[in-house]
RODO-2510 file (C-alpha; in nm, 4 decimals, decimal comma):
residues 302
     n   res          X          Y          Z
     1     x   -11,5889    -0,7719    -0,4333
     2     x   -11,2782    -0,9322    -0,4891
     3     x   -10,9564    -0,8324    -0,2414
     4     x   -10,6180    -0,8517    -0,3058
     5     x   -10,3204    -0,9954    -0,0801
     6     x   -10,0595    -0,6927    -0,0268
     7     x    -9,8217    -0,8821    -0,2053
     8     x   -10,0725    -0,9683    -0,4515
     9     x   -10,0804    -0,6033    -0,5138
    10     x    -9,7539    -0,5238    -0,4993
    11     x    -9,6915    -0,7676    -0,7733
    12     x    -9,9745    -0,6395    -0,9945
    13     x    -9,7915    -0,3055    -0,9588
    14     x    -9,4777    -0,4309    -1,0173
    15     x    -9,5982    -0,5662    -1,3651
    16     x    -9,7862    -0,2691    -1,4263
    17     x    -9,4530    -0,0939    -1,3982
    18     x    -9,2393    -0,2977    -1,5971
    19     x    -9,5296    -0,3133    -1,9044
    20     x    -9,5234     0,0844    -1,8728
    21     x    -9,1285     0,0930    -1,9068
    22     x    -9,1094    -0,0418    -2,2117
    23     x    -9,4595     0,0803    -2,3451
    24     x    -9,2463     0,4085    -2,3639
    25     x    -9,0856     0,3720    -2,6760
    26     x    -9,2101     0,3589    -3,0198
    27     x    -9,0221     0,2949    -3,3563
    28     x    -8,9714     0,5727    -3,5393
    29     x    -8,9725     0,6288    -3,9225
    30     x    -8,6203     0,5409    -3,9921
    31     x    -8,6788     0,1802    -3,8758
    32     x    -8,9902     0,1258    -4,1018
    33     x    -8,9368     0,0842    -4,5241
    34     x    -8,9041     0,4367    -4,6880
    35     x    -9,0092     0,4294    -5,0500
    36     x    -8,7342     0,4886    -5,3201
    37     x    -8,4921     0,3517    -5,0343
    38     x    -8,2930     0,0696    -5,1920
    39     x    -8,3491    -0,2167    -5,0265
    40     x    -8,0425    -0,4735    -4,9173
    41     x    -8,0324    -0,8318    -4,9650
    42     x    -8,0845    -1,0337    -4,6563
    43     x    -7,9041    -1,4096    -4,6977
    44     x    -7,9493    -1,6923    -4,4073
    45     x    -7,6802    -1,9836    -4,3673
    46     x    -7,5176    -2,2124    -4,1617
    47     x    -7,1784    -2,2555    -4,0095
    48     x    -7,0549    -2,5478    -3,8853
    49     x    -6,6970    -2,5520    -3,8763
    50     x    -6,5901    -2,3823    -3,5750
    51     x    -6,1919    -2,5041    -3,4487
    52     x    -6,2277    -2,1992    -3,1730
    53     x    -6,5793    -2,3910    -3,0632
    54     x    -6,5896    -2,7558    -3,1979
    55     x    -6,9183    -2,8971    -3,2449
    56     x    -7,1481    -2,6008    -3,2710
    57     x    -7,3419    -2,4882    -3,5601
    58     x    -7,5322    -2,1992    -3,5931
    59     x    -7,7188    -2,0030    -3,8227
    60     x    -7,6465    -1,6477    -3,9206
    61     x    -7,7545    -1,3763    -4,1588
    62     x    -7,5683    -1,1909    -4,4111
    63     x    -7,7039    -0,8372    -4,5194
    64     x    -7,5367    -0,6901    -4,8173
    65     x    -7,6940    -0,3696    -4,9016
    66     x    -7,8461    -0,2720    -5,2373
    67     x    -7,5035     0,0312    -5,2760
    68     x    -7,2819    -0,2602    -5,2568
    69     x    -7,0724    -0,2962    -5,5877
    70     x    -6,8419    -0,6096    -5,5168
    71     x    -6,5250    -0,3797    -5,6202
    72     x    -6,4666    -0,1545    -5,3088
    73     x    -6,4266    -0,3011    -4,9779
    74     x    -6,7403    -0,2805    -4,7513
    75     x    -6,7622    -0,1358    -4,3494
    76     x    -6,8460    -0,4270    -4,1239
    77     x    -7,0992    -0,4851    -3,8362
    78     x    -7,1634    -0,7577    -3,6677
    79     x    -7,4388    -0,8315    -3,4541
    80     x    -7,4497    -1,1216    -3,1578
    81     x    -7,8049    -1,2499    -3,1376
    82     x    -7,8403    -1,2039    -3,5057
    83     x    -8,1766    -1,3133    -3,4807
    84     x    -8,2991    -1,0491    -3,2291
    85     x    -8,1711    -0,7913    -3,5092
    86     x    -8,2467    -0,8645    -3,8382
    87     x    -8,6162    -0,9477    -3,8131
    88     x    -8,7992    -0,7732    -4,0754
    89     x    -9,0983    -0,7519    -3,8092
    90     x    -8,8902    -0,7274    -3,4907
    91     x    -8,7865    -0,5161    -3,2043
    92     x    -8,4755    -0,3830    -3,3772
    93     x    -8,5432    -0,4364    -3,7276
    94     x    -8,1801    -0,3653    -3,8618
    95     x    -8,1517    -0,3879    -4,2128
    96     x    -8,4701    -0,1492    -4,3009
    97     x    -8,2606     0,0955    -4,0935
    98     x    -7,9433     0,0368    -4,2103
    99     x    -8,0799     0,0369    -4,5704
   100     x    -8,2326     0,4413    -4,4409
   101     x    -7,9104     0,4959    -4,3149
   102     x    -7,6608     0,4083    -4,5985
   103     x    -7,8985     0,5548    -4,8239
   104     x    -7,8350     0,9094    -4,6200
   105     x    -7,4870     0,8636    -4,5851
   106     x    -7,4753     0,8668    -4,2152
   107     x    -7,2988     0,5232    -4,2371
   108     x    -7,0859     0,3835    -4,4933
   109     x    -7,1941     0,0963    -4,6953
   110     x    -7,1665    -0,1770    -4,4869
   111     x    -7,2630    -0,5417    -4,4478
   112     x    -7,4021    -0,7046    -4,1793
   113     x    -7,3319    -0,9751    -4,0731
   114     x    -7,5410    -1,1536    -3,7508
   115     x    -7,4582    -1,4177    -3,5913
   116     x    -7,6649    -1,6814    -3,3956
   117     x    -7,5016    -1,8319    -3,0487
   118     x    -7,4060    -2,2112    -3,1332
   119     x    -7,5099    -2,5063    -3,0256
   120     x    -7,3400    -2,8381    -2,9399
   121     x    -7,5064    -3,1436    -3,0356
   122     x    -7,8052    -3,2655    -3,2365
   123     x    -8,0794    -3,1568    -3,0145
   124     x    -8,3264    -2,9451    -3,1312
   125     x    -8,3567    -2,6014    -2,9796
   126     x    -8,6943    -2,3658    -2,8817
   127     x    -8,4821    -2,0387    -2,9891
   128     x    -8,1350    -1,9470    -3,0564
   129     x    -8,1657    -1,7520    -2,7107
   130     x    -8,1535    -2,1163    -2,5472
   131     x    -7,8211    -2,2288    -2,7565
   132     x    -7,6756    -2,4599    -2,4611
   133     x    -7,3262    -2,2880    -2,5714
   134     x    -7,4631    -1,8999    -2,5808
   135     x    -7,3094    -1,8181    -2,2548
   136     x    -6,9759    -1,9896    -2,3023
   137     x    -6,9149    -1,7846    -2,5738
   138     x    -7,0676    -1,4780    -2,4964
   139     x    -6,9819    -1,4401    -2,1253
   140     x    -6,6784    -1,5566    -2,0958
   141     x    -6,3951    -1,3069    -2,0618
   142     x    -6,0955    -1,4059    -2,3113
   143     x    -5,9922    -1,3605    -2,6659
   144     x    -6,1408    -1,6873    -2,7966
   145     x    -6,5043    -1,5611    -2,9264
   146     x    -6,3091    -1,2593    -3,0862
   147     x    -6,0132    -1,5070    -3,2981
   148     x    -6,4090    -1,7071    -3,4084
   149     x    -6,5091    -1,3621    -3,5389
   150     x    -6,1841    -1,2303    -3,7120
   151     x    -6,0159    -1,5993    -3,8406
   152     x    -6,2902    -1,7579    -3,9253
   153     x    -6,6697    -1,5757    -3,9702
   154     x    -6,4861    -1,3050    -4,1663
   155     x    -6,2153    -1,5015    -4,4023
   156     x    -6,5445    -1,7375    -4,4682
   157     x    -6,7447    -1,4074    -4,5609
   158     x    -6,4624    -1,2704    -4,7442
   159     x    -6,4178    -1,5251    -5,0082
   160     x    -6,7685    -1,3992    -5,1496
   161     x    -6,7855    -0,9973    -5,0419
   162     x    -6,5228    -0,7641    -5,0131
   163     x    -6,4551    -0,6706    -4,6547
   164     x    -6,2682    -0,3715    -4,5688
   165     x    -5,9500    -0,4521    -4,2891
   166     x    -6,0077    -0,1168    -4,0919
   167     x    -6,1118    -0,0888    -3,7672
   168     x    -6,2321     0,2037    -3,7769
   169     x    -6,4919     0,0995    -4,0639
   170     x    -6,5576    -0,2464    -3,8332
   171     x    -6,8332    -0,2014    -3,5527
   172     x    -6,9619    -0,4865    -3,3190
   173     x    -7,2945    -0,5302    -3,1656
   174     x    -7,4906    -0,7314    -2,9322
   175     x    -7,7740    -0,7557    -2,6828
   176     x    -7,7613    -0,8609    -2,3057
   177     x    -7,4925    -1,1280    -2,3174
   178     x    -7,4003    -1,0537    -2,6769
   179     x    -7,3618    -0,6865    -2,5254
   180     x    -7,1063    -0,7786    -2,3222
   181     x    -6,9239    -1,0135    -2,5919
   182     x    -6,9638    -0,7317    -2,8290
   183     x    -6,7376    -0,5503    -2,5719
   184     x    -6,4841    -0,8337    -2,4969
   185     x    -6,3880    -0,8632    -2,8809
   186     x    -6,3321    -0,4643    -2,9234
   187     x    -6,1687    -0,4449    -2,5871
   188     x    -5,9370    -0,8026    -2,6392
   189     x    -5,9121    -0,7005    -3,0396
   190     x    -5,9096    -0,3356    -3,0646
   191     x    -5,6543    -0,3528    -3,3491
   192     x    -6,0225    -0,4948    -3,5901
   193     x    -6,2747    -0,3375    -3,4371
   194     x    -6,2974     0,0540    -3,3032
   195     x    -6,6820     0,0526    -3,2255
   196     x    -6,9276    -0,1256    -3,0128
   197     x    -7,3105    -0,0881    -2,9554
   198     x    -7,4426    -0,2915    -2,6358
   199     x    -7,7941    -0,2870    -2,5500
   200     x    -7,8938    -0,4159    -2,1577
   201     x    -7,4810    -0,5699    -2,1692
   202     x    -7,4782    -0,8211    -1,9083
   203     x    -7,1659    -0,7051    -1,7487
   204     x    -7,2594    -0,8666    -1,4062
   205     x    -7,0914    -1,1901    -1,2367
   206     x    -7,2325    -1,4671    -1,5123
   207     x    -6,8816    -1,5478    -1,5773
   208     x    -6,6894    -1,2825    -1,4628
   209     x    -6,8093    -0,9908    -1,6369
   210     x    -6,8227    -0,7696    -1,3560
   211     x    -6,4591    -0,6725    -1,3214
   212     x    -6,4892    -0,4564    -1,6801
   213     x    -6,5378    -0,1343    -1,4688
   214     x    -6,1807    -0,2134    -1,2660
   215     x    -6,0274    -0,3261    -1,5665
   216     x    -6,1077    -0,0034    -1,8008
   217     x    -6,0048     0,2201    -1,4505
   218     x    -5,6621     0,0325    -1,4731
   219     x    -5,6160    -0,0111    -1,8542
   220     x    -5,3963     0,2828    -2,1126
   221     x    -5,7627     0,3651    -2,2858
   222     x    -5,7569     0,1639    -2,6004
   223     x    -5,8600     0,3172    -2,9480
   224     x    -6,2964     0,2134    -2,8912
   225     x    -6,6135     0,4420    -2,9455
   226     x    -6,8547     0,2675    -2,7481
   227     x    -7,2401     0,3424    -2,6935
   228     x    -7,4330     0,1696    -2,4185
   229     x    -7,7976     0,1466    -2,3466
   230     x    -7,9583    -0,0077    -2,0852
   231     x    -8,2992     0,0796    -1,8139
   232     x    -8,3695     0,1225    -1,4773
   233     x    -8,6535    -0,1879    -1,5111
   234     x    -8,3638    -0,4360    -1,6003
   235     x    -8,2731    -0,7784    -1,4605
   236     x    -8,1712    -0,8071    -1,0910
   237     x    -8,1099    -1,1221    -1,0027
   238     x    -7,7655    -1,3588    -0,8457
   239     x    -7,5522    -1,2499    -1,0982
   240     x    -7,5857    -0,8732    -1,0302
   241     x    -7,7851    -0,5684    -1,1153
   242     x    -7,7653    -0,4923    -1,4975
   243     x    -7,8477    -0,1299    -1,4153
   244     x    -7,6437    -0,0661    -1,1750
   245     x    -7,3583    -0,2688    -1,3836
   246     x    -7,4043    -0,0198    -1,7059
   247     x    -7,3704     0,2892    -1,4612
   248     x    -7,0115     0,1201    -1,3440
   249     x    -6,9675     0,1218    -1,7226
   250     x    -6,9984     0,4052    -1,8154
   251     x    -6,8508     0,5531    -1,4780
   252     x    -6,5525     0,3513    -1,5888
   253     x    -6,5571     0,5066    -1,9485
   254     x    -6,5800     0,8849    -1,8743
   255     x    -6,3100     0,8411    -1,6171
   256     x    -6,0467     0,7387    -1,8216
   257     x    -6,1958     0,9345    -2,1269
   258     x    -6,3447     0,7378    -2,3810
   259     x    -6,5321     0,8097    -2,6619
   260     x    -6,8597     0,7087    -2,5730
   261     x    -7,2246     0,7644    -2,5460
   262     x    -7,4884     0,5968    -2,2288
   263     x    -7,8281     0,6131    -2,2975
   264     x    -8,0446     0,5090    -1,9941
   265     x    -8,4124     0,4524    -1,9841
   266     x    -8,7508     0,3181    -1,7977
   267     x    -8,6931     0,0000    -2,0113
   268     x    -8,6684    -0,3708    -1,8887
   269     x    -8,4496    -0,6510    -2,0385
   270     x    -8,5230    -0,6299    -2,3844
   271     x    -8,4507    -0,4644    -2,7138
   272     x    -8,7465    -0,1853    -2,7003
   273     x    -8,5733     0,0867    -2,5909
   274     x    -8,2585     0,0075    -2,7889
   275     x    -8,4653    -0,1206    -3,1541
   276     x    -8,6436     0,2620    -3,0808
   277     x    -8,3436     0,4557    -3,0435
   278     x    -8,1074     0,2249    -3,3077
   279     x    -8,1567     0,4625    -3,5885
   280     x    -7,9555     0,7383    -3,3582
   281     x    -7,7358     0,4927    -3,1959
   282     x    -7,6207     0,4333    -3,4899
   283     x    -7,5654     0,7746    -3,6545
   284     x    -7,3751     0,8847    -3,3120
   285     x    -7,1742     0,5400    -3,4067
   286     x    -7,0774     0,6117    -3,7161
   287     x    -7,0455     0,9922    -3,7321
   288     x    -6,7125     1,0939    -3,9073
   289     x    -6,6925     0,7717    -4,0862
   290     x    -6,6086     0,9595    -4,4720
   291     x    -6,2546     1,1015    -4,2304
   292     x    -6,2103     0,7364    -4,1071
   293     x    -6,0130     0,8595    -3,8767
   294     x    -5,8794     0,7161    -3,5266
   295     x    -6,0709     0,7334    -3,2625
   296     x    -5,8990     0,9057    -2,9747
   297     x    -5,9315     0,9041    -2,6635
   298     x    -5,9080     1,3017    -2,6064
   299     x    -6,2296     1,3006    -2,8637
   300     x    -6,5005     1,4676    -2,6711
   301     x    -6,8939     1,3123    -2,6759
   302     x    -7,1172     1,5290    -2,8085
***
């Protein structure tokens, strides 16, 4: 018979745990291919012209949905991690439920547009999640990755599609790091975008992130309907404890009354839980958006 070390078995728990957490969500129906659902174009390209971040390229994905008519101006989201999201096969699986969504009408028309991290140099990379520029951008805490977005991914976009200019109809979205850029470009630009969707946000110490929860306490609440997800099985490591980071988040966000939503889970650090639960996320995201009205801060969450 074969025995195992105590710490042998407390790691074999440990895993057992973690595979469990995340074993607890399942896609539902809205993120599989419904027939008569029109389905939306999904377009991959490059862009290499960066002033904001000289010397990267990266790919990204354009999703123009099957209701778009080139005349009216479409809403905008845009994802961080692109990749992570628009997989036809992956753990998110955007555009077949964004394509179920328009189609209800519990989101406007919109087009999608997600973004891959850059990357300096010629090197060749395993994944976009190993960009040797990801963090710079995503983790740092200033206005520079939110002027890329708004003066040059979306007047490059426009010249083709027909982007509407209000914030309210403008959502940003991103996972772990991208969470917390997603954040940094609604909360340093809330004047283009009114909504944000993080999923496991890395608001810990990478670069600074950790001093959201103090800022938001200390900040006139700005015009932002945000929705957070994160799980109990997520990283803990030097940089902090994502879990116990979200909680300061959203802590932070009912204090000073914010229009937002935290859904917490079993999960770990990856996009189970929140590719299970997008179809929702993203109704409670968008709700109200035929009123387009401003989002106040005296709103209550449902």
């Amino acid at each position: 018979m074969i025995r195992l070390a105590p710490l042998a078995l407390l790691l074999v728990g440990f895993a057992s745990v973690l595979f469990a957490a995340d074993s607890d969500y399942e896609l539902s129906a809205d993120s599989t291919r419904k027939e008569g659902v029109p389905k939306g174009e999904v377009i991959q390209r490059t862009f290499a012209d960066s002033k904001v971040f000289p010397g990267t390229s990266r790919d990204y994905y354009l999703y123009i949905p099957a209701q778009y008519d080139g005349k009216t101006p479409a809403a905008v989201m845009v994802f961080q991690d692109g990749h992570a999201y628009v997989g036809e096969n992956g753990q998110f699986r955007a555009p077949a439920v964004m394509d179920n969504l328009i189609a209800e009408g519990a989101m406007p028309v919109t087009i999608g547009i997600f973004l891959n991290p850059g990357h300096k140099g010629e090197s060749k990379i395993e994944s976009p999640w190993r960009s040797n520029n990801r963090s710079f951008e995503y983790d740092t805490l200033s206005g520079d990755y939110a002027t890329f977005v708004i003066d040059e991914i979306l007047p490059s976009i426009a010249k083709e599609y027909q982007l509407t200019d209000n914030p309210n109809l403008r959502a940003i979205c991103g996972i772990s790091s991208g969470g917390i850029c997603a954040f940094t470009v609604a909360w340093e630009r809330p004047d283009q975008f009114h909504k944000v969707m993080s999923h496991v946000g890395s608001f810990t110490n990478i670069r600074g992130g950790n001093v959201y929860p103090a800022l938001i306490r200390k900040t006139e609440p700005k015009p932002l309907r945000i929705f957070l997800q994160d799980g109990e099985n997520d990283v803990d490591n030097e940089h902090g404890n994502w879990w116990l980071s979200n909680l300061q988040m959203e802590k932070a966000l009912a204090y000073k009354k914010y229009d937002y939503k935290f859904v917490g889970g079993t999960g770990e650090h990856s996009g189970v839980h929140g590719g299970a639960i997008l179809p929702e996320s993203l109704r409670w995201l968008w709700r109200g958006w035929q009123e387009e009205k401003v989002v106040s801060r005296f709103q209550e969450t449902p």
